[in-house]
N, C-alpha and C positions, 0 to 999 in steps of 0.2 A: 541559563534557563531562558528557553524564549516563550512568550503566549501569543494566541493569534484568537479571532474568534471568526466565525464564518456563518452564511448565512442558512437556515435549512432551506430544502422545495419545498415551499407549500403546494405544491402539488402531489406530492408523496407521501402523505399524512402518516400514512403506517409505516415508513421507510426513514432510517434518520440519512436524507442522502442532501450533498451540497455538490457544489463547484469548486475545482482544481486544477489547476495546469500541470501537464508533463513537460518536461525539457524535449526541445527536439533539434535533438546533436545537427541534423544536415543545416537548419538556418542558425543554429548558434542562440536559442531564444526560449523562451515558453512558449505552447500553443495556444490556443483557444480551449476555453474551457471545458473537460471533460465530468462527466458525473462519477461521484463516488459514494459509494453507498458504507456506511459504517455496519461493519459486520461482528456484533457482537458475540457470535458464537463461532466465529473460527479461527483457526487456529495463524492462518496467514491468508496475508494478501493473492487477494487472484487477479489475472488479468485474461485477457482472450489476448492470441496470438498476434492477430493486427494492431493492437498498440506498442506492442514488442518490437515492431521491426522500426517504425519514428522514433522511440523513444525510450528503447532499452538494447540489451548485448542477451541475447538465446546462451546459458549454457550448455555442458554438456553433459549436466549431471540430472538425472531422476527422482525423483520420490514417488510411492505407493499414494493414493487419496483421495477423498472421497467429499464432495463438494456438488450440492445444488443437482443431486441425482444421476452424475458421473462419480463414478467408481473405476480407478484405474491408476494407471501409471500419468504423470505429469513430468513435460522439462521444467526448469528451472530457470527464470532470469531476472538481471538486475536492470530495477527502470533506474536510468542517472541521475533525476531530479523528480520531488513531486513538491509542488508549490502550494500550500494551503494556506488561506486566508492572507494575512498581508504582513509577508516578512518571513512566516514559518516555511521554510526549506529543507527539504526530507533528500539526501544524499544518498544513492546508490540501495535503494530498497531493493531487497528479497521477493520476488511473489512466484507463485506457480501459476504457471499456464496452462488453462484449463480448454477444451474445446467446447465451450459449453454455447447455446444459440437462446434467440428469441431477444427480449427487452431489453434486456442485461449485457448483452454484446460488448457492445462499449461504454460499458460502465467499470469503473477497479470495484474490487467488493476489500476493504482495507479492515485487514483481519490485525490479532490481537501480537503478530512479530510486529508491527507499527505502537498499536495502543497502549500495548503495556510500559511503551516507554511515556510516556501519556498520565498526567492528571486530569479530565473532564466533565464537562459538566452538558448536560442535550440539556437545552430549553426548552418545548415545546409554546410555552407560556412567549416566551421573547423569540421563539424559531429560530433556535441559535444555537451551536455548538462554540463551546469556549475549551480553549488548550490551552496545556501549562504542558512544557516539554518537562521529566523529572526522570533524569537518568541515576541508575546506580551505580556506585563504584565502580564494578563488575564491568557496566556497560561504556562508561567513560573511559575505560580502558582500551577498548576501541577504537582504532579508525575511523572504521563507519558505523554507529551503533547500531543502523537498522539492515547492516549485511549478513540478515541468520531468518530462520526459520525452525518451525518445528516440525518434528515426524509427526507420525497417526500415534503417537501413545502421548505427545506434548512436551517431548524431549527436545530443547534445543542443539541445535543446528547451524554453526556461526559458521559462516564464509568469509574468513579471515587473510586466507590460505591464498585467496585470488589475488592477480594481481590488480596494477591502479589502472589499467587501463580500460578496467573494465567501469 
C-alpha cells in the first residue's frame, strides 16, 4: 500500500487538478510536469493523442464513448508510467484517446479505471489531494492493476491479455 499527497492549482478553484509526470520511454526518465485534472464522474482516463506518441504504445483496440462533448469511437492506449506526487508510480495505465481540443489538450482527465483503485481525500482547506493506493484481491491479482477500463454501461475491461512489452 503506498500514499503520496500532492499539491492542488490554486488557480483552478473549481477544478481538483495538480501535477504529474509521464514516463518518456525515448530519454529513459520522467517529463516535466503535465496537468491532470481528477475527473470524478468518468468512467476512465482520457488522454489527447500527443501525449500518446512520448509516452504511451496506441492500440489497436476500440471503444464506443462519450466524453467532454465528443461522442464516438475512441483508440485505446497504455501510458507506461504516471508519476504522482512523491514516490506514487502508476504502471502501464489504460486511457482512451480522445480527440478533443481547447484548454484541456494537454491535460490527462484521470477517470475512476485509476481512482477506484484509490482511498482519497481533496483538501480544498490544505489544497491538497492525499492517496492511499487500497487494491482488492481481485485487483492484486494482477500484473498491472490499472491495465482495464470500462465500457459505456461501467463494465470492466481488463487488458490482461496484452503482452509486457507494452
Amino acid at each position: 500500500m503506498l500514499n503520496s499527497s500532492v499539491k492542488l492549482n490554486k488557480k483552478r478553484i473549481c477544478r481538483y487538478v495538480f501535477a504529474a509526470k509521464l514516463w518518456d520511454n525515448s530519454r529513459n526518465r520522467f517529463s516535466e510536469p503535465v496537468d491532470v485534472l481528477l475527473d470524478t464522474g468518468s468512467y476512465n482516463t482520457v488522454v489527447h493523442e500527443t501525449l500518446v506518441e512520448r509516452h504511451g504504445v496506441m492500440l489497436n483496440q476500440t471503444m464506443m464513448t462519450a466524453v467532454g462533448g465528443f461522442k464516438g469511437e475512441s483508440r485505446l492506449c497504455v501510458l507506461h508510467k504516471l508519476q504522482i506526487g512523491n514516490g506514487l508510480v502508476l504502471d502501464k495505465v489504460v486511457a482512451l484517446v480522445v480527440p478533443f481540443e481547447g484548454e484541456l489538450k494537454d491535460h490527462i482527465l484521470l477517470g475512476a479505471n485509476v481512482t477506484n483503485n484509490w482511498h482519497f481525500a481533496i483538501s480544498r482547506y490544505d489544497n491538497r489531494l492525499d492517496i492511499t493506493e487500497k487494491f482488492s484481491k481481485e485487483t492484486l491479482a494482477r500484473e498491472y492493476p490499472y491495465r482495464y477500463c470500462f465500457d459505456n454501461k461501467g463494465q470492466m475491461m481488463a487488458f490482461q491479455e496484452l503482452d509486457n512489452s507494452v
